[in-house]
N, C-alpha and C positions, 0 to 999 in steps of 0.2 A: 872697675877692673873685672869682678865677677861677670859682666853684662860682656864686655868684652871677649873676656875668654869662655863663657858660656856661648857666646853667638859664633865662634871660631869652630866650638866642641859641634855646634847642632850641623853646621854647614860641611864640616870635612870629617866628622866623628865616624861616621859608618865607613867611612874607606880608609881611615887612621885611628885604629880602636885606643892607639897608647895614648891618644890626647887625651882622653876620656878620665880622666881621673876628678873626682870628686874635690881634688883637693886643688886650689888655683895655683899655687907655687909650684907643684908638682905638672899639671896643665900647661901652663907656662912653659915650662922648660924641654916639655914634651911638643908643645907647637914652636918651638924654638928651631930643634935639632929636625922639625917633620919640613922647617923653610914656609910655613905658615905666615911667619911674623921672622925681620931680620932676629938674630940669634941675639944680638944688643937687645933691640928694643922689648923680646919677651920677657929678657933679665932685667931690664929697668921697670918694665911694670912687675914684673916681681918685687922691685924695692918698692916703689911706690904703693904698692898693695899693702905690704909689710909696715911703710910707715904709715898709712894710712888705719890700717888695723889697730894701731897701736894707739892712736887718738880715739879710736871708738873705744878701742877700751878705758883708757882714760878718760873719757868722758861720762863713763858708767861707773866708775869705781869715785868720781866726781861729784855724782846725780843728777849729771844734766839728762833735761829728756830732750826731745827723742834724743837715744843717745848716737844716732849718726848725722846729727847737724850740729853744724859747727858754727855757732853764733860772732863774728869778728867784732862784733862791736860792744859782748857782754864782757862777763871778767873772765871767760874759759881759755880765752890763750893766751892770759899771764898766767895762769896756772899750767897750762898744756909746755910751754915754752919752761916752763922752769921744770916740771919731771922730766921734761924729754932733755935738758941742759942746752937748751938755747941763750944763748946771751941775754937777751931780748925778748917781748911781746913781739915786737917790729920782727926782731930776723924772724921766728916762727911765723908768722905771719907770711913773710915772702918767702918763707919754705913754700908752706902750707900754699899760697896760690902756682908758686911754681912748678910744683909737682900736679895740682890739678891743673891746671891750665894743658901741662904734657899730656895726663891722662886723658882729657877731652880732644883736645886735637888728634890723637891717635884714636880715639872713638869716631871723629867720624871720617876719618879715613877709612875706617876696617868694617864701620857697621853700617851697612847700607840703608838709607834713608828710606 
């Protein structure tokens, strides 16, 4: 998501100085409202950023290393899945790829090859 809205900030940042924000939720919302990205899809990679974040940090307060991979086949999302109160291993799991899967399709629509 960072790669995203940093590739967004470099390409129209000098002619839309508000995009420019350091902070990617704040970014977001700002290439939102500038028609950069539909107004939907900025706010949803603002969720997806959000939960996304939220497993890296639970993955360090966990000990997994590196702590932004997300191993599916170790024991981190029967743990990831229960602080976040998922039902399931399984439902997180099909969170977890349905949200990237979004993020990557919209990556390479937006970043050019």
């Amino acid at each position: 998501m960072e790669f995203i809205t940093q590739a967004i900030q470099m390409t129209h940042g000098r002619r839309l100085p508000a995009i420019t924000s350091p902070h990617t939720v704040t970014a977001l919302s700002q290439i939102g409202r500038a028609g950069l990205l539909p107004a939907d899809e900025a706010e949803a990679l603002a969720g997806h950023y959000r939960f996304l974040r939220r497993i890296c940090a639970d993955l360090r307060l966990f000990g997994a290393r590196p702590s932004d991979t997300l191993e599916p086949a170790g024991p981190m999302p029967a743990r990831l899945a229960k602080s976040l109160d998922y039902a399931s291993r399984k439902a997180f799991l099909e969170e977890y790829k349905r949200r990237t899967a979004w993020v990557r399709a919209l990556y390479d629509r937006v970043v050019p090859a």
